[in-house]
C-alpha positions as MATLAB code, in Angstrom:
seq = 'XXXXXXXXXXXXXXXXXXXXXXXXXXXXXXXXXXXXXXXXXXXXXXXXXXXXXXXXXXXXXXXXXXXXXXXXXXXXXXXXXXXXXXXXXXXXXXXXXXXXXXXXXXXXXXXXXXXXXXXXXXXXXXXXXXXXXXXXXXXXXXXXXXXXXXXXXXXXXXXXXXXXXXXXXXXXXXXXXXXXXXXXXXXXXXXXXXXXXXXXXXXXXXXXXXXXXXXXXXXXX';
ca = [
       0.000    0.000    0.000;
       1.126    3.650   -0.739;
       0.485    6.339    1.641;
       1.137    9.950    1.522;
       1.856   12.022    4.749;
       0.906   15.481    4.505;
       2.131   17.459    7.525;
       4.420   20.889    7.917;
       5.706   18.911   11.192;
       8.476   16.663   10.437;
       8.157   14.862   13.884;
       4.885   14.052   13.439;
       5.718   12.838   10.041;
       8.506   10.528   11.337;
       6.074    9.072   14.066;
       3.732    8.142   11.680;
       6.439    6.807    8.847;
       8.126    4.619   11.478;
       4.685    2.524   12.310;
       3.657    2.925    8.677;
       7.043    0.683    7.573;
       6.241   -1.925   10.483;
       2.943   -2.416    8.657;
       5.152   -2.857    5.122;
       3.373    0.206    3.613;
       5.101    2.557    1.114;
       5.697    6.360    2.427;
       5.965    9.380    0.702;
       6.423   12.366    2.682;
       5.347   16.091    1.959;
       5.468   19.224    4.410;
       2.608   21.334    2.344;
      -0.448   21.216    0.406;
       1.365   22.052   -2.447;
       3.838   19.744   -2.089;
       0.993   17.330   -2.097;
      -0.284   18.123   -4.970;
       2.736   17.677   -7.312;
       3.225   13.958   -5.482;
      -0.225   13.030   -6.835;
       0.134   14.258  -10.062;
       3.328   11.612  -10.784;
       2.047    8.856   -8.325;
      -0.482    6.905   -7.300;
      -1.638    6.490   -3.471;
      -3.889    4.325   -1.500;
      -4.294    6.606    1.221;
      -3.145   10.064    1.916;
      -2.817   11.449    5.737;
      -3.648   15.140    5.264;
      -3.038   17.738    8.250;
      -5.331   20.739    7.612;
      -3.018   23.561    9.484;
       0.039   24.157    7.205;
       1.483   27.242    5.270;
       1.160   28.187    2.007;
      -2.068   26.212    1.645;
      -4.463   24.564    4.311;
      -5.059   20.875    4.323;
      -8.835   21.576    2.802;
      -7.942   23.151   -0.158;
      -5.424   20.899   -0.599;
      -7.931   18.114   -0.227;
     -10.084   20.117   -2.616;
      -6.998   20.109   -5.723;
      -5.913   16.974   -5.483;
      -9.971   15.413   -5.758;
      -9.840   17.149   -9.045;
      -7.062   14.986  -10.195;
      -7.590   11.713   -8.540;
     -10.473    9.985   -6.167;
      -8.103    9.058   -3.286;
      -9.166    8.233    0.312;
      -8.255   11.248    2.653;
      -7.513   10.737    6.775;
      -7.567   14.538    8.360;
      -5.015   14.991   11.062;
      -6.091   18.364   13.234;
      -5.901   19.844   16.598;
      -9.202   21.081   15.960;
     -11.949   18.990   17.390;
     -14.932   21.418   17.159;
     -18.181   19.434   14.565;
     -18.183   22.233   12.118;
     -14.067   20.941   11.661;
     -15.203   17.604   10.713;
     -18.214   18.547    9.128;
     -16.530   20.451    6.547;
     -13.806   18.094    5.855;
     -16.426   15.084    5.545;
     -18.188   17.634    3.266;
     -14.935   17.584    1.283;
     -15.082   13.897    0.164;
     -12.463   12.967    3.534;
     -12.931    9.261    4.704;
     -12.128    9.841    8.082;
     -10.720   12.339   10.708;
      -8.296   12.182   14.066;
      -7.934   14.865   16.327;
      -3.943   15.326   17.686;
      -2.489   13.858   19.603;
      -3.277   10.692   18.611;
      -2.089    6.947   19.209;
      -0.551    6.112   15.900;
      -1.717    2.721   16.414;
      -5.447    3.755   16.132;
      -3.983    5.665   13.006;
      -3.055    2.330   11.320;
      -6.157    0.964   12.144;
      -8.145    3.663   10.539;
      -6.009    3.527    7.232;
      -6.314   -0.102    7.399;
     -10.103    0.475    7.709;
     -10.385    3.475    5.157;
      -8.154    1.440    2.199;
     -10.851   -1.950    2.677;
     -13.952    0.350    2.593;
     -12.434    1.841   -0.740;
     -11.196   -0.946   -2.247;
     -14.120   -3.494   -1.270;
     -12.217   -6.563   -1.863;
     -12.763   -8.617    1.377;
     -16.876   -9.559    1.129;
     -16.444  -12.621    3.747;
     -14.309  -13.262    6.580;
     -14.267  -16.873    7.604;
     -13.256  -17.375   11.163;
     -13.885  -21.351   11.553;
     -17.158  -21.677   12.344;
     -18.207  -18.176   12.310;
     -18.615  -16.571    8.952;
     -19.214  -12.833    7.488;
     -20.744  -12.218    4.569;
     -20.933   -8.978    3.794;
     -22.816   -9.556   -0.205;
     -25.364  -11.191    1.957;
     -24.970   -8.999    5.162;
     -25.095  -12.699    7.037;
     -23.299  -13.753    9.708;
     -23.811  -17.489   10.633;
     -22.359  -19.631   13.112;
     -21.534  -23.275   11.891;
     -24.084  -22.736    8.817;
     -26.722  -21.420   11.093;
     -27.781  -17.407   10.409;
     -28.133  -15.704   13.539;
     -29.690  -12.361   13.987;
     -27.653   -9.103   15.109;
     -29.336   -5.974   15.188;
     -27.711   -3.197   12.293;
     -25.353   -1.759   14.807;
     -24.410   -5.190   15.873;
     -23.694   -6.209   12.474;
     -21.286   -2.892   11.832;
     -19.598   -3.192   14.755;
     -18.220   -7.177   14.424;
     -17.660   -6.185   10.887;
     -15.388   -3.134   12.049;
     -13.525   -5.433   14.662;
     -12.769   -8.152   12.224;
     -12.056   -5.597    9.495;
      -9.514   -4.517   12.051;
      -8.386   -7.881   12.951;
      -5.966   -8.374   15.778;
      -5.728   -4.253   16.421;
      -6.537   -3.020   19.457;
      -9.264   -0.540   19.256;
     -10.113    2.120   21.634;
     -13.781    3.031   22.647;
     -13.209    6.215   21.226;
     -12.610    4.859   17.383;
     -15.482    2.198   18.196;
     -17.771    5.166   18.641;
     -16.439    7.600   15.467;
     -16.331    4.494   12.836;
     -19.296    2.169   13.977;
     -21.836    4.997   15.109;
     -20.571    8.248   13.147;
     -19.830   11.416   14.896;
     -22.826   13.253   15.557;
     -23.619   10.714   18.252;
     -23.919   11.542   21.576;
     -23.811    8.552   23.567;
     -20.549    7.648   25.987;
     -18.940    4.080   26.747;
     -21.756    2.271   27.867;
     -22.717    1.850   25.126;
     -20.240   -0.087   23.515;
     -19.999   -2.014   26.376;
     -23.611   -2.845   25.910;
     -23.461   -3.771   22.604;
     -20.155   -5.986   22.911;
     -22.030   -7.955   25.745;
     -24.634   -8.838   23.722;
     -22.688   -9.235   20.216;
     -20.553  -11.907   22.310;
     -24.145  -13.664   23.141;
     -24.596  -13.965   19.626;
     -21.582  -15.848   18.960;
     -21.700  -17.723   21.513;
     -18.500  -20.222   21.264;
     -16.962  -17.906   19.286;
     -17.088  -15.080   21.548;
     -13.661  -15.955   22.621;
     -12.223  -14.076   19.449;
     -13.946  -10.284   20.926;
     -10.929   -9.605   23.393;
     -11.155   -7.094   26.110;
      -8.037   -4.625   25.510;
      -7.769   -3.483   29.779;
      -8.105    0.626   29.836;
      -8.829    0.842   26.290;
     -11.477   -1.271   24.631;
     -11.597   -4.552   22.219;
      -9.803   -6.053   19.588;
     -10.696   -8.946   17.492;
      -8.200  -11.857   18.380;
      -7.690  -14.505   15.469;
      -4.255  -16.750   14.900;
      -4.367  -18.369   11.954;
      -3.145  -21.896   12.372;
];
C-alpha cells in the first residue's frame, strides 16, 4: 500500500512513517499542500494522511486540488476537534478524521479500515465456524444465520475488518456509530455484551483490551 503524509511537522511525520514501515506500507512524505499536490500528479496512493493547518495552503484546499485529479481516500489529522471541523472536511469527500495527539496505532487501524472500505475486496471473513458475509450482510455460526441488530452487524464487521488491532472506545464510537452521536462508553460495552451472546462459542475471538477497549483476536493456524 502507498500512503502519503501530509504534515508541515516533520516529527509528526517521522512518528507516523516509522509505524507505517512496520505495517510494510510505502511512504511518501510532503510538508505542504502544495507539495501534495505535485506527489499526486506523478504517483499513485492508497491513502493520503492530510493535516489541515500548514502554510502556504491549508489541508482543505489541498484536499479540494488533489480530488480534481484523482479519487483518493483522505484521513484529516487536526488539533481542531470542534463538529463544524469535521463537518466540513467530511463535506470535502475525507474518509475519516483524528484529532492530535493521537495513538498512531489507532492511526493504522483507521487507514487499514479506510483502504478496505475503498477498495471493497474482502466480502467474507471466515473465522472457523463463524462466517461474514458482507454480499449477503449474514453472519452465521456453523451454517446457522443468527440475527444481530444493524449496529451489531457494523460493529463485528469493524472489529474483524480490524483484525488483531486493538481498538479504543473512542474509534469504536467515530467508525461504527458516526460522529454526531452523543452517547458515551456504555454503550459499547452494551453492545459488545450482547454481540458476544450472539456468537456464543466464538465469543472468545472479541478480546477485552484493559483501559482501552476490544480487539478482534484470530491466529491463523
Amino acid at each position: 500500500m502507498n500512503l502519503l503524509i501530509v504534515d508541515d511537522e516533520e516529527l509528526i511525520r517521522n512518528v507516523i512513517k516509522e509505524y507505517a514501515t512496520l505495517e510494510n506500507y510505502q511512504v511518501d512524505e510532503a510538508s505542504t499542500g502544495l507539495e501534495a499536490i505535485e506527489k499526486v500528479k506523478t504517483k499513485d496512493y492508497d491513502v493520503i494522511i492530510m493535516d489541515i493547518m500548514m502554510p502556504k495552503m491549508d489541508g482543505y484546499k489541498a484536499v479540494e486540488e488533489i480530488k480534481k485529479i484523482k479519487n483518493i481516500p483522505f484521513i484529516m489529522l487536526s488539533a481542531r476537534s470542534e463538529e463544524y471541523d469535521k463537518l466540513y472536511g467530511f463535506n470535502l469527500g475525507i474518509d475519516d478524521y483524528l484529532t492530535k495527539p493521537f495513538s498512531p496505532k489507532e492511526l493504522m487501524a483507521r487507514i487499514k479500515a479506510v483502504s478496505k472500505r475503498n477498495n471493497k475486496e474482502i466480502k467474507k471473513y471466515v473465522f472457523d465456524g463463524l462466517v461474514i458475509d458482507d454480499d449477503a450482510h449474514e453472519v452465521t455460526i456453523d451454517n446457522e444465520p443468527i440475527f444481530l441488530t444493524p449496529k451489531e452487524y457494523e460493529l463485528l464487521k469493524y472489529l474483524v475488518q480490524n483484525k488483531n488491532i486493538a481498538l479504543s472506545r473512542d474509534a469504536l464510537l467515530e467508525n461504527v456509530w458516526g460522529y454526531d452521536f452523543y452517547g458515551d462508553d456504555r454503550t459499547i460495552d452494551t453492545h459488545i455484551k450482547t454481540l458476544r451472546n450472539h456468537l456464543k462459542e466464538y465469543r472468545k475471538y472479541i478480546v477485552t483490551v484493559r483501559g482501552m477497549g476490544y480487539k478482534f483476536e484470530y491466529k491463523e493456524s
